[in-house]
C-alpha positions as CSV (number, residue, x, y, z in Angstrom):
1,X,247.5,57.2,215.5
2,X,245.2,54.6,216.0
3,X,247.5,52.4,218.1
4,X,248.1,55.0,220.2
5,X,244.5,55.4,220.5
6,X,243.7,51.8,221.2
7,X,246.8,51.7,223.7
8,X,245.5,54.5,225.9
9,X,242.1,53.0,225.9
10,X,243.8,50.0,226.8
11,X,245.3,51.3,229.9
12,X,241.9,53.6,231.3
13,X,240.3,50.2,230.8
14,X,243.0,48.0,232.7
15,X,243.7,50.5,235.4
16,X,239.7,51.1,236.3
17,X,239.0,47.0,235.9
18,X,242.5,47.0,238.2
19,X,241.0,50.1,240.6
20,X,237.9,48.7,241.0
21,X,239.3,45.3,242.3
22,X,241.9,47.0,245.1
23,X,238.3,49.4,246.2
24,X,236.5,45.9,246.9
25,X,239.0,44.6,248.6
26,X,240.0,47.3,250.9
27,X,238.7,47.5,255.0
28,X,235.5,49.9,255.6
29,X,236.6,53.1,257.0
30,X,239.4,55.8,256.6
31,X,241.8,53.4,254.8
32,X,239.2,52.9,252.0
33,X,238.5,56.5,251.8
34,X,242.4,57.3,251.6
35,X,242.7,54.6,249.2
36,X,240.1,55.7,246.9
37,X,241.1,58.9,246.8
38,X,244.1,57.8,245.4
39,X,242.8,55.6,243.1
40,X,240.8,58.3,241.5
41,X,244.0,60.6,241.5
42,X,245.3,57.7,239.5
43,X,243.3,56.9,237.0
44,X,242.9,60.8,236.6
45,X,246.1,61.2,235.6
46,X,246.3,58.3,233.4
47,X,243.3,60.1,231.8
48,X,245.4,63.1,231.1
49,X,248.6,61.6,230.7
50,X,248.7,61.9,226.4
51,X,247.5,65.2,226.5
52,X,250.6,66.7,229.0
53,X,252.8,67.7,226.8
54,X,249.9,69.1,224.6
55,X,247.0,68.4,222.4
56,X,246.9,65.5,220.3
57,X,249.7,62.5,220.0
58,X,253.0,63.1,222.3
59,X,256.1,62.9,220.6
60,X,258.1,59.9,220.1
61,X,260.0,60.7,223.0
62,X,257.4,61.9,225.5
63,X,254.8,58.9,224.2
64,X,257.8,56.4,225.3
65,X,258.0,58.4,228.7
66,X,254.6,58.3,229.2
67,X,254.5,54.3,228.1
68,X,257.4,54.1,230.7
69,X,256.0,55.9,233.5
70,X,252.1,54.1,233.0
71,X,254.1,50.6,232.9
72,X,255.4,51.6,236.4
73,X,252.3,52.9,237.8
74,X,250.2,50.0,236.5
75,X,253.1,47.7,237.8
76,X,252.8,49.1,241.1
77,X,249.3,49.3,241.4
78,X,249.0,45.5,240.6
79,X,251.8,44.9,243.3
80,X,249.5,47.1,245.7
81,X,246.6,45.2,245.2
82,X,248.1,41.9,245.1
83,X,249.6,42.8,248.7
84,X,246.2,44.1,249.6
85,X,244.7,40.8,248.8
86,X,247.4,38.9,250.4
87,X,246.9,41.1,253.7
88,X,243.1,40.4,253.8
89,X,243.2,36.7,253.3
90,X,245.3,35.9,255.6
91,X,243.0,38.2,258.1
92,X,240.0,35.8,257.3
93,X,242.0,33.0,258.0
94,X,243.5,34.2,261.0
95,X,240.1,34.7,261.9
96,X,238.1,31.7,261.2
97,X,240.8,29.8,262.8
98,X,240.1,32.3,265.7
99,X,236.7,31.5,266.0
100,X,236.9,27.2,265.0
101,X,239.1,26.8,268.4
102,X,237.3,29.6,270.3
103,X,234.1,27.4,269.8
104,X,236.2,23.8,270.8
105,X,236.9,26.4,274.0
106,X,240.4,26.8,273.0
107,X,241.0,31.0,273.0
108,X,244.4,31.8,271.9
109,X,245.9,35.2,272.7
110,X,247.0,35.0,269.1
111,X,247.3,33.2,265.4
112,X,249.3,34.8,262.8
113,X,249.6,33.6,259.3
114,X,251.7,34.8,256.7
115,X,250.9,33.8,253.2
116,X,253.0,34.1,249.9
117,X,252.7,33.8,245.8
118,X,254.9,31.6,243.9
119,X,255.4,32.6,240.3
120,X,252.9,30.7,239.0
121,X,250.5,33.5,241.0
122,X,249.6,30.9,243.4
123,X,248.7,32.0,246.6
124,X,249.7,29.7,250.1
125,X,249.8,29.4,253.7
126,X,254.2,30.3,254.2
127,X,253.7,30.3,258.2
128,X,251.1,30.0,260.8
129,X,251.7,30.8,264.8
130,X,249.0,30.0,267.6
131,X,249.9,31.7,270.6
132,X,248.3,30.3,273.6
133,X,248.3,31.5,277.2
134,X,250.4,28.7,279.1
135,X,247.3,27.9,280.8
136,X,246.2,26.3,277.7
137,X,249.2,23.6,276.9
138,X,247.6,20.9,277.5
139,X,245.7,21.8,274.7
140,X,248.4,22.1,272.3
141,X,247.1,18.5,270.5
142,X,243.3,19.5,270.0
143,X,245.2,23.1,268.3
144,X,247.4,21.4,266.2
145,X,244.8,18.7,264.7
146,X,242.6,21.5,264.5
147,X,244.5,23.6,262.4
148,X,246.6,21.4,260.2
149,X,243.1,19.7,259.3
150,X,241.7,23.6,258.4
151,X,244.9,25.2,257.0
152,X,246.7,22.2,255.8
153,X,249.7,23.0,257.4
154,X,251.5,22.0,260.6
155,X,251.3,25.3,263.2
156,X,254.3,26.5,264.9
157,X,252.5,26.8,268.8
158,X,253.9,29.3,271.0
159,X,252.8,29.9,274.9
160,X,253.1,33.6,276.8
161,X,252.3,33.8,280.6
162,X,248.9,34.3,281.4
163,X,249.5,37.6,282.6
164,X,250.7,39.0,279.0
């Protein structure tokens, strides 16, 4: 009974520590509020989760459904937030980058990065694309020093026609 106990603390305490990271790193605005709402749907239900199939300790076979289905959820949610993190770093770097070459007068119509985790959980730079009008080719060096010395990486530069 007591392990049972402990476990199901356990999992309100991982999944609110886990919650509470994905609400801090989500955009202002409707997202956040969608987000949190579902979240709070979430832990909720974790909350209730022992006592669905009635008072007191599920039965072997419901407990190991309800281990199942919370090792899924929490899986997922960890995946979520992982992505979430994922999306919103490479959205700061897109847009310091943005706003290094904007102030060496360089404006690109667009930089794109696309970062990845290895198995060790490490996060890195996979890809990064400036897109500058073909006005701006001649400043193609001045990009590429720029952002190899900020990202580390070597930039894949692409050029559209001023008029895009």
């Amino acid at each position: 009974m007591m392990d049972w106990l402990r476990q199901w603390a356990l999992t309100l305490c991982i999944t609110a520590v886990a919650g509470a990271m994905a609400q801090m790193l989500l955009p202002k605005g409707n997202v956040q509020k969608v987000c949190r709402i579902a979240l709070s749907v979430f832990f909720l239900c974790c909350m209730v989760s022992p006592f669905a199939s009635g008072l007191g300790k599920p039965s072997g076979t419901a407990q190991r459904q309800s281990e199942a289905a919370v090792s899924r959820s929490t899986k997922e949610l960890e995946q979520d937030t992982q992505q979430a993190v994922l999306d919103q770093l490479e959205q700061r770097v897109e847009q310091s980058l943005m706003e290094g070459l904007n102030a060496q007068g360089i404006i690109p119509v667009q930089i794109q990065v696309t970062m990845n985790t290895e198995r060790t959980d490490q996060i890195y730079i996979s890809k990064l694309t400036v897109i500058l009008p073909q006005s701006q080719q001649a400043s193609a060096p001045k990009v590429r020093e720029y952002v190899k010395g900020q990202a580390m990486l070597e930039p894949q530069i692409r050029y559209v026609s001023d008029s895009e």
